[in-house]
C-alpha positions in Angstrom: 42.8 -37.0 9.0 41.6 -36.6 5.2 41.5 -33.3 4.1 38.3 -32.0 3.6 36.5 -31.9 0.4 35.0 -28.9 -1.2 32.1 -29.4 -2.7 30.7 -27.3 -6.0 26.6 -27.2 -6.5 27.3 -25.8 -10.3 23.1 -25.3 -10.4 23.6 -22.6 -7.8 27.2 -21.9 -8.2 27.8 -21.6 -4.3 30.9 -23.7 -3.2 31.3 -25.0 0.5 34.3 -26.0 2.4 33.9 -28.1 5.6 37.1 -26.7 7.8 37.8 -28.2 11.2 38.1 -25.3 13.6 38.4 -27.0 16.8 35.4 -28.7 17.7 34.0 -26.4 15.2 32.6 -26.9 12.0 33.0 -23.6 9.4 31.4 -23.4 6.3 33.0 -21.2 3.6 30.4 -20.0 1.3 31.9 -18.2 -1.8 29.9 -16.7 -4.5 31.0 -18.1 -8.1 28.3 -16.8 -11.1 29.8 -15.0 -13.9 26.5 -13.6 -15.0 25.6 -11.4 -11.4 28.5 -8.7 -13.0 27.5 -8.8 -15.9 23.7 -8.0 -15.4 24.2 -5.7 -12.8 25.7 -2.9 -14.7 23.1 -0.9 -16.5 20.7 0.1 -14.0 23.0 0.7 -10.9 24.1 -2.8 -9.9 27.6 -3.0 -8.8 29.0 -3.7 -12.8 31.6 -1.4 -13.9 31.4 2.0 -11.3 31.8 -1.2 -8.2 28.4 0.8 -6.6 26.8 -1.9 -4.9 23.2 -2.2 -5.0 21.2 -4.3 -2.1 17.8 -5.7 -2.7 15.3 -5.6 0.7 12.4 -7.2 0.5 10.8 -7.1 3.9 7.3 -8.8 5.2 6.2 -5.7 6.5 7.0 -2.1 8.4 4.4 -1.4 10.2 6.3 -2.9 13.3 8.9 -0.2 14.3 11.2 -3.3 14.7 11.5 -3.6 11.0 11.6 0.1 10.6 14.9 -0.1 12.4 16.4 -3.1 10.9 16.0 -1.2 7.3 17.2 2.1 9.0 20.3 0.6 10.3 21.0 -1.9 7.0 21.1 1.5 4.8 23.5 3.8 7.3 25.5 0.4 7.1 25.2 -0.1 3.3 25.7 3.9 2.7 29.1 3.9 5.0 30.3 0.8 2.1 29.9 3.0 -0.9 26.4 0.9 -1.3 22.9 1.5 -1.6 19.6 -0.2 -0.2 16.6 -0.6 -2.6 14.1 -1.4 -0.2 10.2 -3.0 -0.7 7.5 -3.5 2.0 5.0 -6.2 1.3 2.2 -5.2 4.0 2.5 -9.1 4.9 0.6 -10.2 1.2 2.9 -13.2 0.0 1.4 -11.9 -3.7 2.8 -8.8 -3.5 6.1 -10.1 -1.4 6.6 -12.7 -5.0 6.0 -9.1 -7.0 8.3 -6.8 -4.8 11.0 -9.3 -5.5 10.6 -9.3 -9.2 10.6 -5.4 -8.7 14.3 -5.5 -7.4 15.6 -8.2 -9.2 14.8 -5.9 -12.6 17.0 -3.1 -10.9 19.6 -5.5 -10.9 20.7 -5.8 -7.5 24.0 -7.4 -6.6 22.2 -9.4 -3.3 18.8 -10.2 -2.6 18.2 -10.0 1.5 14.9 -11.2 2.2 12.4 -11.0 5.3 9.8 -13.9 4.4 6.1 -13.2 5.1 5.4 -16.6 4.2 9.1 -18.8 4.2 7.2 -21.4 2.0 5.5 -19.1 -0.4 8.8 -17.2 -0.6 10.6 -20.1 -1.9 9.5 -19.1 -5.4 11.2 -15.8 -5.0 13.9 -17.1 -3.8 14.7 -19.2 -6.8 13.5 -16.4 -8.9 16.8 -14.9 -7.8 18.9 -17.4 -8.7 17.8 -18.1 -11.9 18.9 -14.0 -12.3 22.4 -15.3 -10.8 21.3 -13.1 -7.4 22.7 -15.1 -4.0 20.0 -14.6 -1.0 20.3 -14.2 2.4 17.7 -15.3 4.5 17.1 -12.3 7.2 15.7 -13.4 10.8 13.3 -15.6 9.2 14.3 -18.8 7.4 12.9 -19.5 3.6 12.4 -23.1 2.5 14.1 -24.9 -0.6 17.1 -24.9 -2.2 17.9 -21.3 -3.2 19.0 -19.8 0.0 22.9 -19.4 0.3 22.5 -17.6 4.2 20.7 -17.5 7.1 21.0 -13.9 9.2 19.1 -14.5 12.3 19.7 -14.6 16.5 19.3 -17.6 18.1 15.6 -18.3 17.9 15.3 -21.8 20.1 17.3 -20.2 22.6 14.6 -17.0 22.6 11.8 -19.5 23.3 14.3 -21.4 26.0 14.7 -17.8 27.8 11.2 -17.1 27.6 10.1 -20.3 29.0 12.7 -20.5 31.8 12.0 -16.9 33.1 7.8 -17.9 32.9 8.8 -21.0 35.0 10.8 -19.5 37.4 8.9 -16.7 38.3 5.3 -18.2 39.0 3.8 -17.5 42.2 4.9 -20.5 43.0 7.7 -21.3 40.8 7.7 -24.2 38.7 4.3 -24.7 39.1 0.9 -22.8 38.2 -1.8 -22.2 35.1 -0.4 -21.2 32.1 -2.0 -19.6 28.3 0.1 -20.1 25.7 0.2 -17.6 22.8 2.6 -18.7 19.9 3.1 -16.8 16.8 1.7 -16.7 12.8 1.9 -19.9 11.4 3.3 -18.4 8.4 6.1 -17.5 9.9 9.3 -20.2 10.6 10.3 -18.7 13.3 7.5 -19.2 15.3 7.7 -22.9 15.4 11.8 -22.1 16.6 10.3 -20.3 19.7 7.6 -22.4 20.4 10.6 -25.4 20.3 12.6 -23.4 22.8 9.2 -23.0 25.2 8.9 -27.0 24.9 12.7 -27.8 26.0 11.9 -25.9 28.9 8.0 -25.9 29.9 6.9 -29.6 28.7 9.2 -31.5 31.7 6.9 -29.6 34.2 3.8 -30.4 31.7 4.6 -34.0 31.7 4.7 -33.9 35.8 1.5 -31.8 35.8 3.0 -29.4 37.3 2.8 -26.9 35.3 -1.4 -27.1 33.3 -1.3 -25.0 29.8 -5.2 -24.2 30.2 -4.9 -22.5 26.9 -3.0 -22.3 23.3 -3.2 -21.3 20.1 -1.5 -19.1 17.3 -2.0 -15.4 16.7 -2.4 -14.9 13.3 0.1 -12.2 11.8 1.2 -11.8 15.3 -1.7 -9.0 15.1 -2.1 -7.8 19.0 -5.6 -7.9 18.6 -5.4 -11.9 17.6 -3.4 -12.1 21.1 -6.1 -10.5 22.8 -8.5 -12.7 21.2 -6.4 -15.8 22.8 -6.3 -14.3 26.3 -9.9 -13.1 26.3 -11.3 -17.3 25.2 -8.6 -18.3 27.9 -10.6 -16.2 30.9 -14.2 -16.9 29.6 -13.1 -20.8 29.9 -11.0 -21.3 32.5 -11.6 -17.9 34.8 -9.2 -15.2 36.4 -7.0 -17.8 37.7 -4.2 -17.4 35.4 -0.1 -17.4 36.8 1.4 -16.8 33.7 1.6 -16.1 29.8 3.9 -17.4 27.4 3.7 -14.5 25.0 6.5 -15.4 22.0 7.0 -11.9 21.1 6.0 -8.1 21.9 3.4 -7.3 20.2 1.2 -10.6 21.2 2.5 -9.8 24.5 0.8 -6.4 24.0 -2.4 -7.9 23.3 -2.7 -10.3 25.8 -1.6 -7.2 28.7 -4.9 -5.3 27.0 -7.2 -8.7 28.0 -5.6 -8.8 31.3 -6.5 -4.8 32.0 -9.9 -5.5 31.4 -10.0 -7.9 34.2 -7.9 -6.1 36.6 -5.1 -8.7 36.2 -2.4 -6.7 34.4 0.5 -6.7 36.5 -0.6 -9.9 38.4 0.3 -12.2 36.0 3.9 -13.4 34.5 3.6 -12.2 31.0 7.0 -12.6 28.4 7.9 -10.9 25.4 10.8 -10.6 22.7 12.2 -7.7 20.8 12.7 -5.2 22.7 9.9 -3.2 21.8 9.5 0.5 23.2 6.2 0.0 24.5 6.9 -3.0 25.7 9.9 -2.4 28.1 7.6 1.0 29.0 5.2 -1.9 30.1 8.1 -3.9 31.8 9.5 -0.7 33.9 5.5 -0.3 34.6 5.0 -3.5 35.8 2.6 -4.7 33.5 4.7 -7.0 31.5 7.4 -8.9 33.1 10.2 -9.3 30.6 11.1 -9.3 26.9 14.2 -11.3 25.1 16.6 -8.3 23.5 17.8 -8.9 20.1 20.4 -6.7 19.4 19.1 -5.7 16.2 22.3 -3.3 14.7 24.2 -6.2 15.5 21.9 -8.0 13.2 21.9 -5.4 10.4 25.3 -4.8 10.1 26.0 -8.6 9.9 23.4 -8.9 7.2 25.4 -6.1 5.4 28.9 -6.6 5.6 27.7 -10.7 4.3 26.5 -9.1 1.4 29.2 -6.7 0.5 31.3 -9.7 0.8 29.1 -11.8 -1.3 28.6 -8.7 -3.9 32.7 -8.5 -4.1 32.7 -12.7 -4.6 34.3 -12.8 -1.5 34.7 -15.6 0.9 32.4 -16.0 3.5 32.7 -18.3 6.7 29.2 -19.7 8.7 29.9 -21.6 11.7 27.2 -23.1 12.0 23.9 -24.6 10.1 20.1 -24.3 10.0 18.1 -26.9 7.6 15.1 -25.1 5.9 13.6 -28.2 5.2 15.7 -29.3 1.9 19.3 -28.4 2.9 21.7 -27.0 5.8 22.1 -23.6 5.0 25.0 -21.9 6.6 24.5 -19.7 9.0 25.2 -16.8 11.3 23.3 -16.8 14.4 23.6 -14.1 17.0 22.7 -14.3 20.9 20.1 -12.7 22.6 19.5 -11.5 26.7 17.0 -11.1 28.8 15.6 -7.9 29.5 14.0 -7.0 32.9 12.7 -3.9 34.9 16.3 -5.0 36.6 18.6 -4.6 33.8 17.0 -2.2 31.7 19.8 0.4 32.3 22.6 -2.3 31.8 21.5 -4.2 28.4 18.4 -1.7 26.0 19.7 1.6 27.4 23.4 1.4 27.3 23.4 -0.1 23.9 21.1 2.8 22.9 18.5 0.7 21.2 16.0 3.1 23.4 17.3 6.1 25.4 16.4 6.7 28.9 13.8 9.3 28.4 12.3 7.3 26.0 11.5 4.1 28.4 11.3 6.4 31.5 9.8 9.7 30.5 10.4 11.6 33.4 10.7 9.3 36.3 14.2 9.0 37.9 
């Protein structure tokens, strides 16, 4: 076998080495610019003192998802000698381009960056390359060149989970009237969910029997565009709904809110992702049926420790690949579980991303 080749892009000054790790493919992603030391040293970049700063710049944090991913990335950062700047962009794609700027002027060692928009924050992203600053990609891909690493969970396999669980617990499973609600168009992710929902639903689709009476895309992933969805989907097509394919919490959220109005919550199959503490209060309630757990420290403190190592110039091995459009950008993907009224105790609880009081109160 010919030895593998590494290949140099001197633009971006990130080399990758293909490595044959049983049926595996690795990707070894070292950092190479001269000029990220020597900028980072006068206003608290790593430079001479080695105190590593971290650039955040996140969509948003008005979810208390994202207020935990930033919690848990500074304890991470802090226990590494580092320290996070963090910006919040209140999902403007203006002010996302601005915040970037913002940290990029403090000189920060590694940009990490939550896209509003993964188009729109291709600018940014090659912003920080042209200041010699690698980027990770966090949960949410960016398109173009300039990304050197993708952070993220598995996100076809989220919408595959959903899906399966929608299908298989129908009144009659495998078959019944279905809404679809997917997620903000701005967001990549979305369309990886909705990819994982197709593997699984369209089969029973294409035999008919399974009828999506309704779809569309909730702007933002705002609840109350979720509602919105669920509310057109009764005044068209009546009460007689079996399930809906909610891609995350929050829609899920607003779609239970439609259903209440109608007397349907609880009567109808209704999925969800993140974990969310209302929503697994709704799951042990009854009202909503499930949501896909992403263990979120896991995520965090993956997204740390790459930067560190990419900060230090460091080698750093990707098994795996997502393409953002332009290129394969390497990537570290972590799994997710479903979470039921069933093994609530076993998967959210015992990892002590909620505590027991919290998703019970005081019920037993």
């Amino acid at each position: 076998m010919n030895a593998p080749k590494p290949l140099f892009d001197v633009r971006t000054g990130v080399m990758v080495l293909s490595l044959v790790l049983s049926v595996a493919i690795g990707l070894v992603l070292a950092r190479g610019r001269e000029g990220a030391s020597a900028s980072a040293g006068s206003e608290g970049g790593s430079g001479s003192s080695g105190h590593l700063l971290i650039g955040l710049s996140m969509d948003t944090l008005q979810e208390a998802r994202w207020q935990r991913d930033r919690d848990l990335m500074a304890a991470r950062l802090a226990t590494q000698g580092g320290e996070l700047l963090v910006q919040s962009a209140n999902s403007d794609d203006t002010r996302q381009i601005a915040d970037v700027q913002a940290l990029l002027t403090r000189h920060v060692d590694v940009l990490i960056i939550v896209p509003h928009d993964g188009t729109a924050m291709a600018k940014a992203a090659a912003m920080a390359h042209e200041a010699g600053v690698p980027v990770i990609a966090y949960d949410r891909m960016i398109h173009g060149p300039n990304v050197d690493l993708y952070v993220s969970f598995d996100n076809v396999r989220v919408g595959e989970l959903q899906a399966k669980y929608l299908v298989d617990h129908l009144r009659t499973p495998g078959k019944g009237d279905v809404v679809r609600i997917y997620g903000s168009k701005a967001d990549s992710n979305a369309f990886l969910f909705k990819k994982g929902q197709d593997n699984v639903l369209l089969p029973y689709v294409e035999r008919k029997d399974i009828h999506v009476v309704h779809e569309d895309w909730a702007d933002d992933w705002k609840p109350e565009n979720a509602k919105k969805i669920v509310n057109a989907a009764i005044s068209e097509h009546g009460r007689n709904i079996d399930g809906i394919l909610a891609s995350n919490d929050g829609t899920a959220g607003g779609a239970i809110q439609a259903l209440s109005e109608e007397g349907l919550a609880g009567k109808v199959v209704v999925t969800g992702q993140d974990a969310e503490l209302v929503a697994c209060q709704r799951i042990v309630a009854g009202t909503q049926s499930m949501t896909v757990y992403k263990p979120i420290e896991r995520l965090a403190n993956t997204a740390i420790d790459m930067a560190v190592q990419m900060a230090k110039k460091h080698l750093i091995v990707a098994k795996q690949t997502v393409n953002n459009g332009e290129i394969d950008v390497p990537a570290v993907l972590s799994d997710v579980v479903v979470t039921t009224k069933d093994n609530m105790m076993e998967t959210v609880v015992k990892d002590g991303f909620h505590t027991k009081q919290e998703v019970y109160g005081g019920k037993p």
